[in-house]
C-alpha positions in Angstrom: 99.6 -30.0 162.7 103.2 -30.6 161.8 106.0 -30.9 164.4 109.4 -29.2 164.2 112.1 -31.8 164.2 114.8 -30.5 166.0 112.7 -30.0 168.6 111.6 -34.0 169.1 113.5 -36.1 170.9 113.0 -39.0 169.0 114.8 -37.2 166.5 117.9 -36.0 168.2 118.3 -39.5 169.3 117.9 -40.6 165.8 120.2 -38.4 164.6 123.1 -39.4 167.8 122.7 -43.0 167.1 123.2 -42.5 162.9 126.7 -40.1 163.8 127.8 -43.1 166.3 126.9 -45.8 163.6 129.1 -43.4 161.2 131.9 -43.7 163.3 131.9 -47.5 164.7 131.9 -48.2 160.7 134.4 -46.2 160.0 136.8 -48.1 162.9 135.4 -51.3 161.5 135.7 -50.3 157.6 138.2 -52.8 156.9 136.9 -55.6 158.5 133.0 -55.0 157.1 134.9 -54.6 153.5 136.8 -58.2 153.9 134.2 -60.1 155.5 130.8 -58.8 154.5 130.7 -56.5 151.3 128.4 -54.1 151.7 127.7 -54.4 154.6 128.8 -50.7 155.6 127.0 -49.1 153.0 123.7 -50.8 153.8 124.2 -50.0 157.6 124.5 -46.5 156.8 122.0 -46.1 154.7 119.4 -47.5 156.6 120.8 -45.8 160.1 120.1 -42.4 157.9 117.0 -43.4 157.5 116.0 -43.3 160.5 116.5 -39.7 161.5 115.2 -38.1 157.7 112.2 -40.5 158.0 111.5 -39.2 161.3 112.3 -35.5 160.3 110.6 -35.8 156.9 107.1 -37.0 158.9 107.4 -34.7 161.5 106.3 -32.0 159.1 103.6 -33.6 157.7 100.1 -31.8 158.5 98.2 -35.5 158.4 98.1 -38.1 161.0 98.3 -40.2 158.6 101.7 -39.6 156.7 103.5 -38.9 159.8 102.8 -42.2 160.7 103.8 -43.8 157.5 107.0 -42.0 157.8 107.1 -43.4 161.6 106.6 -46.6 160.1 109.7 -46.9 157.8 111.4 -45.2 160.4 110.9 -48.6 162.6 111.3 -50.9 159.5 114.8 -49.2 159.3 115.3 -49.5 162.9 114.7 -53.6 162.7 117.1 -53.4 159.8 119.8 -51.6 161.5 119.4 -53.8 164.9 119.6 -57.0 163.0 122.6 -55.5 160.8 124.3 -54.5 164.3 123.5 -58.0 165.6 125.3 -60.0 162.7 128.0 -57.6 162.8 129.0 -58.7 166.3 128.0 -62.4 165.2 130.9 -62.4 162.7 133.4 -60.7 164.6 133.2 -57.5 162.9 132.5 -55.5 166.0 133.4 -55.8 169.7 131.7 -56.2 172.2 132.3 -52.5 173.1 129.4 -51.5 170.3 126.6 -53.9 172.2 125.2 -50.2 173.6 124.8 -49.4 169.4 121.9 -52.0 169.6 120.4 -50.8 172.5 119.9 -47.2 171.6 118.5 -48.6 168.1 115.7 -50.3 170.4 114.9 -47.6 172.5 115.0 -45.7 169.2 112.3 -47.9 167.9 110.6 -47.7 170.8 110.6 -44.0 170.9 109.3 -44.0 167.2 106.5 -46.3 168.0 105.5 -43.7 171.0 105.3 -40.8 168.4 103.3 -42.8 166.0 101.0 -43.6 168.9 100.9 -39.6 170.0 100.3 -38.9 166.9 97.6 -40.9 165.5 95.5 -40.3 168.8 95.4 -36.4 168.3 91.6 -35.6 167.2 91.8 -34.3 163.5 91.3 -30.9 163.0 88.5 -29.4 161.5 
């Protein structure tokens, strides 16, 4: 049984956290360009990634592929954590973006709830 996405709130959350990751990076632009290229890109990508994994599996009539789509969803969600992390290890963000991590965690740990729910519904016949 697929899922509608906008209706999940894993996904609205996803989607939040990629549109505040958008505009952190576009405050910091100049600093990710000078002192990690491609750094921005990468971030964005994988922040995206997030939300259209989770939308993509969320329509998914099998367990089974919703939960592979779950599962890149987290693999993203490590990436853009550590990403976030090295960020404000080089001085490319402040301090003021620290929440940026946390939502990315509780995104994760979200995710990993909706794989769970998921993959404990009965098939159907």
């Amino acid at each position: 049984m697929g899922h509608n996405p906008h209706r999940l709130q894993v996904v609205q959350r996803a989607f939040t956290l990629s549109v505040d990751v958008h505009r952190m990076a576009d405050h910091c632009q100049e600093s990710m360009a000078r002192l990690s290229p491609g750094m921005r890109n990468q971030l964005l990508r994988a922040v995206n990634s997030i939300a259209l994994n989770l939308a993509e599996g969320a329509g998914h009539q099998s367990p089974a592929k919703t939960a592979a789509f779950c599962n890149t969803a987290i693999g993203s969600c490590n990436e853009v954590e550590l990403q976030l992390r090295l960020a404000r290890a080089l001085d490319i963000i402040a301090a003021d973006y620290d929440p940026l991590v946390e939502e990315v965690i509780e995104v994760r740990r979200m995710t990993f709830g909706f794989r769970k729910h998921i993959l404990a519904k009965p098939p159907r016949p």
